[in-house]
N, C-alpha and C positions, 0 to 999 in steps of 0.2 A: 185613726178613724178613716174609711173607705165612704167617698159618696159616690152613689152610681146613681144615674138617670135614667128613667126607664120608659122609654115611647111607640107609640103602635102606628100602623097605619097611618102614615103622612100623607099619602097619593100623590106624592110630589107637591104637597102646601109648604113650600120649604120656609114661607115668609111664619107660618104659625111652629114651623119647627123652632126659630129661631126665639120667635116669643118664646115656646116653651125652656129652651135653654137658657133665659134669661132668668125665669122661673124657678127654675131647677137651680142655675149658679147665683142664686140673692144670697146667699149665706155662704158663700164659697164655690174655690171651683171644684168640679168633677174630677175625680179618679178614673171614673169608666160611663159609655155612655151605650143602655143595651137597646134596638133597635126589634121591633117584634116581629118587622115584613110589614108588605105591602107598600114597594118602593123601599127596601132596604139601602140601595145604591142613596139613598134621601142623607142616612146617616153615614155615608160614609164624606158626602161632602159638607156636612156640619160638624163632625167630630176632629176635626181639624187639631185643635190645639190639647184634644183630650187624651189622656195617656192611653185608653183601651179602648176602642170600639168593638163592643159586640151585636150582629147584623144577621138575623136569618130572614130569607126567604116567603114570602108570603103567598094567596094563591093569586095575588096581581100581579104579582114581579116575573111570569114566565123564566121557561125553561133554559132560556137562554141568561140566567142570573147567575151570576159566580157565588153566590152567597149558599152555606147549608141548608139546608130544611129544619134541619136542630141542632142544637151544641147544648152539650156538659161543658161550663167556665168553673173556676172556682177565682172569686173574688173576695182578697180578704182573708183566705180560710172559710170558706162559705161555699160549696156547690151550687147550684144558678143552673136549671136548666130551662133554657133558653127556645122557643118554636112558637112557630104564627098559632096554632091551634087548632085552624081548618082538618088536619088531618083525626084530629081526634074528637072532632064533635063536637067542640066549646059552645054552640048555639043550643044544643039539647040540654049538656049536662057538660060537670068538670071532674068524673069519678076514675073518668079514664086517663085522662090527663096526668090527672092529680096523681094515680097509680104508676104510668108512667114514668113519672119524675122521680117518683118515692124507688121506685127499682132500679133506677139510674144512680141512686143518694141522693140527692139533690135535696135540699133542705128549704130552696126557696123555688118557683116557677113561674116564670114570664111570659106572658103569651098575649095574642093581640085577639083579632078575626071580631069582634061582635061586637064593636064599636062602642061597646059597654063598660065602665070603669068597676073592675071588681077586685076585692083585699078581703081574701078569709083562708081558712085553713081547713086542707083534705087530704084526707090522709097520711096527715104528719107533716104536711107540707105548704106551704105558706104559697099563696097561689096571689099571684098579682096580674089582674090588666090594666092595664094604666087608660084605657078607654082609649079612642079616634083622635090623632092631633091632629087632623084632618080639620079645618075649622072651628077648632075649639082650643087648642095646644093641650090640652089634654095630656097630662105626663104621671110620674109618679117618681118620688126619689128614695131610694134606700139607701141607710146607712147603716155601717158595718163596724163594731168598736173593736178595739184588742184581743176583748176575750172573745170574737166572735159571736157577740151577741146582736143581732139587726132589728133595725125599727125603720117602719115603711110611714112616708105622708105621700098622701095621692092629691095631688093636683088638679083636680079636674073645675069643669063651668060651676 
């Protein structure tokens, strides 16, 4: 069994980061912890003792950020594609997105930008924002069993 952690948008609230990964590890520890942007550098200094950090890019973290804009991970046996959202509209709609991903394989998608917690599926694709940890710690954890089968709990206020 794979537990990933899944958090958005810290803005460098690293003290609600940390709530949230307390959050997230009450039933054990993390395997991977994905990081949506907006202060990605946030999860690179909380992921400390986690075996994977995955961290893209947001539209706060400027140009000058080492991190992608997007990433295909596969965790698990599980595709995971991984982006803030801004570039694809998440405040309108998630069709584009959600297409995206579905064209990449990706069987799950993570993404942050609308400070909004959302768990549903488009177009085949199982689309999570774990909402703002930004004052709220606001997370979401997915787990991943043998057969590749995953089941998402959202954390949120």
């Amino acid at each position: 069994m794979k537990r990933i952690g899944v958090i958005s948008d810290s803005h460098g609230d690293r003290g609600q980061m940390e709530m949230a990964l307390l959050k997230l590890e009450a039933n054990g520890r993390l395997d991977a912890l994905i990081h949506c942007g907006d202060h990605a550098s946030d999860a690179d200094f909380i992921g400390g003792n986690i075996l994977q950090v995955v961290a893209v890019r947001g539209n706060c973290d400027g140009w000058m950020d080492s991190h992608e804009d997007e990433m295909l991970v596969d965790i698990g046996g599980v595709p995971i594609f991984v982006t803030h959202g801004h570039r694809y509209g998440v405040k309108q709609e998630l069709y584009t997105l959600a297409d995206a991903a579905a064209g990449r394989g990706a069987r799950i998608c993570c993404f942050g930008h609308t400070h909004e917690p959302c768990c549903r599926v488009e177009s085949g694709v199982l689309m999570i924002n774990p909402g703002a940890c930004i004052g709220t710690g606001d997370c979401a954890l997915i787990t991943i069993d043998n057969n590749r089968h995953f089941d998402v709990t959202m954390m949120t206020r």
